[in-house]
Structure formats: C-alpha cells, structure tokens
C-alpha positions as CSV (number, residue, x, y, z in Angstrom):
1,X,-5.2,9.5,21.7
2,X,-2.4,10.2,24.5
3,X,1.2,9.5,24.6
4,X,0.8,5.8,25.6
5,X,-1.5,4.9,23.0
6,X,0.9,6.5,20.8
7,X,3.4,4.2,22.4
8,X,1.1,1.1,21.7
9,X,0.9,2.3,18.2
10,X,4.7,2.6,17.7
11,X,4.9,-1.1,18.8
12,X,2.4,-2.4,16.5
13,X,3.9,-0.9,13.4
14,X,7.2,-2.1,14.2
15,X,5.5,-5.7,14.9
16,X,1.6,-6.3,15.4
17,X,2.5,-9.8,16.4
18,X,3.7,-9.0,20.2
19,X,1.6,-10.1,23.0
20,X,-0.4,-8.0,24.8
21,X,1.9,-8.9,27.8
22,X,4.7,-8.1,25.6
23,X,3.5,-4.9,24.8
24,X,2.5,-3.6,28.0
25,X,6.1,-4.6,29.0
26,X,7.2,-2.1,26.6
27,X,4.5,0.8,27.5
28,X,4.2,0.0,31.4
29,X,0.8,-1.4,31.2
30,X,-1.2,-4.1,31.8
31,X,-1.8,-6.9,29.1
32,X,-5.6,-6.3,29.9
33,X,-5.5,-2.3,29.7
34,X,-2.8,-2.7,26.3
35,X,-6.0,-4.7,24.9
36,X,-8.6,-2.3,26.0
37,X,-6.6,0.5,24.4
38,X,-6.2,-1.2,20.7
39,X,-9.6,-2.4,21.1
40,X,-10.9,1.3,21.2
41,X,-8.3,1.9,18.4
42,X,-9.7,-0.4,16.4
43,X,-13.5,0.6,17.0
44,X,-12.2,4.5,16.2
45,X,-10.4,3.6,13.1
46,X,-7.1,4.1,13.9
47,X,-5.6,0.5,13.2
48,X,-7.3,-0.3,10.3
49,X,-5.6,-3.7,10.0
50,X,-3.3,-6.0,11.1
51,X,-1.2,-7.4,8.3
52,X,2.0,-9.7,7.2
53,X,4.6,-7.9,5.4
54,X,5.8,-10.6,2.8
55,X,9.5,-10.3,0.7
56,X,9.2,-9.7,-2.5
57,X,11.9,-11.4,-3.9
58,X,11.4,-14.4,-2.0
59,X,8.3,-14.6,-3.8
60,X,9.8,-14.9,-7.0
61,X,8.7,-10.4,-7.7
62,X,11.6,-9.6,-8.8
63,X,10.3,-6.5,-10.5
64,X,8.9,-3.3,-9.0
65,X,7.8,-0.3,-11.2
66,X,6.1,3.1,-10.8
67,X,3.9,3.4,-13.6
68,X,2.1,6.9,-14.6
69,X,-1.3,7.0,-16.2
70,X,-2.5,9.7,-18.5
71,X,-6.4,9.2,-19.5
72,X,-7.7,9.8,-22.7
73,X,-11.2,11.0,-21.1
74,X,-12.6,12.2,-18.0
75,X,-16.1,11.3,-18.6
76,X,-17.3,9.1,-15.3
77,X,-17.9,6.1,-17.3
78,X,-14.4,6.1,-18.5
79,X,-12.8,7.1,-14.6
80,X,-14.6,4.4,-13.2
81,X,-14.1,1.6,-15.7
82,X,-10.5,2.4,-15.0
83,X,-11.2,2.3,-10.9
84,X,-12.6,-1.2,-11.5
85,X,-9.6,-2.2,-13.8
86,X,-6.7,-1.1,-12.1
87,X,-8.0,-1.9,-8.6
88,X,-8.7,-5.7,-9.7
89,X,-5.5,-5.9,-10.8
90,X,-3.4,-8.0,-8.3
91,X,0.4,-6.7,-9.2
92,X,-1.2,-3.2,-8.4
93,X,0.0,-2.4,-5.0
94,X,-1.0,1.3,-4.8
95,X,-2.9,3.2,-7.0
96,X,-3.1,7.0,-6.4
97,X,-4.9,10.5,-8.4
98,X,-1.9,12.4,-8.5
99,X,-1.2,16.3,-10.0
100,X,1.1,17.4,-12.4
101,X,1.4,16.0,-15.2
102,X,-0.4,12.6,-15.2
103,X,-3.9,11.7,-13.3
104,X,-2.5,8.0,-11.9
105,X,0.4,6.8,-9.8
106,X,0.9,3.0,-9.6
107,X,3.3,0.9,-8.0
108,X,3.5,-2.2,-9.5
109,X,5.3,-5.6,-8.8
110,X,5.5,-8.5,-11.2
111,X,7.7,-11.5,-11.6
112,X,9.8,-10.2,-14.1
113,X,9.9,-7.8,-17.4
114,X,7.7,-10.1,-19.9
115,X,4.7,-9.6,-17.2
116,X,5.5,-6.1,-16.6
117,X,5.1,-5.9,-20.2
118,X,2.1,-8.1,-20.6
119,X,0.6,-5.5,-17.4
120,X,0.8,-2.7,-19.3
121,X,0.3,-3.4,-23.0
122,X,-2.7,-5.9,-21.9
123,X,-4.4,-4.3,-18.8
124,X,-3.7,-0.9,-18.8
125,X,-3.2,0.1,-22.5
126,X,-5.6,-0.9,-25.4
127,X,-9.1,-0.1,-23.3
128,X,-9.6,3.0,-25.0
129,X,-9.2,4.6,-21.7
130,X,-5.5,5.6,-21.6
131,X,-3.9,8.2,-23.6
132,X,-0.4,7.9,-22.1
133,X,2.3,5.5,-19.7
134,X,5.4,6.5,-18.6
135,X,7.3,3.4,-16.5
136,X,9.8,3.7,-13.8
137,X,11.2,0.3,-12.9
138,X,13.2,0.4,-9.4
139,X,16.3,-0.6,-9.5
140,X,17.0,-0.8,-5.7
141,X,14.8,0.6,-2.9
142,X,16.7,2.5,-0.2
143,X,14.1,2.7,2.4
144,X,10.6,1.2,2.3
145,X,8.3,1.8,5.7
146,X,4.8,1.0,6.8
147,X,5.2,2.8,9.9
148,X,3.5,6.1,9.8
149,X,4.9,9.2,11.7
150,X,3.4,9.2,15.2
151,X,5.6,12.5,16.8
C-alpha cells in the first residue's frame, strides 16, 4: 500500500459514494487506475465493505448503551451459546472480549428504556449464562468515527 492508495482510502472513509472520476480528481489519477487500485484493495482485504451510515435518531433509536457482561462459566458450551446469542441480537452493534473486570463489551441501541430493559432482562440475563451486567447508557456522544487512522 503507497501513499496514493492511502489517499484513495482517506476518500472512501469520508464517503465510499464518490465516483471513480471524482476520486481520482482528488488523488491525481485516472478513474480507470482509482478503480484498479480499490479493486486490488478489495481482493487483499483492505476494504472489507462498503456501507451506509444511517442516524440513529431519525430511526426512532433514541437509546444507546454500553453494556458489560460478566459470565457465570467459561465452559465452551456456555461461551459459545453466548456468541450465538448476542451476535443474533440486532440492537447489538459491537460486541467485544475485553480485560479487566468483565469478559464482554457491548454497544447497544434500542428505541427507548422499556426495550433496553426487555434486552437485557430477556436476552442477556436469565440463560444461565451470565453472572453479572453493568449498563452505561450515553447521554450524548462527542465524537463517533468510522474512519480508521491511515498516517
């Protein structure tokens, strides 16, 4: 990867629905070479997607929470029944194994507090599963990205 595709990459983060043409504008290229280059940045990996970023709160979510999960077990029947739960579960957004002092770190959205509620006390509590919750509902977000560092 060189400067330029770096350059290409930039672009796309900040909108992957520029025109080749437009985005060759930006990087002195070709629309035909830009196309050549996220082709091959596809194939590689590096883009793995190219997605809509929707609003929230136009979509009626008007409630976003961090939510920590302790488990009860660590057998691999009980890890992976909670994999399958909590990665069919739609209001998850991100589900990460984390250190310290719980094993889970999700980031939830809902439409309000009842389903936030519902959420936990239905899907994520009373499976035998989990030994412990600890919510963290945002109360205003100062800077969300999907743009990843590229310097």
């Amino acid at each position: 990867m060189d400067q330029i595709d770096r350059k290409i990459l930039t672009q796309l983060q900040a909108d992957s629905s520029r025109a080749h043409a437009e985005l060759g504008d930006l990087v002195n290229l070709s629309a035909s070479q830009v196309s050549r280059r996220i082709a091959r940045m596809q194939q590689d990996g590096l883009i793995r997607k190219q997605v809509a970023i929707l609003d929230e709160e136009q979509l009626g979510l008007m409630v976003e929470a961090y939510i920590s999960v302790t488990l009860g077990s660590y057998s691999r029947e009980t890890v992976a029944g909670f994999h399958r739960r909590v990665t069919a579960l739609e209001e998850v957004l991100d589900c990460c194994a984390t250190t310290g002092d719980s094993d889970y770190l999700l980031r939830i959205v809902t439409r309000d507090l009842k389903d936030l509620s519902r959420l936990i006390n239905e899907e994520l509590l009373g499976h035998g599963d989990v030994d412990n919750v600890r919510s963290s509902i945002t109360l205003d977000v100062l800077k969300r990205t999907t743009s990843l560092p590229l310097t």
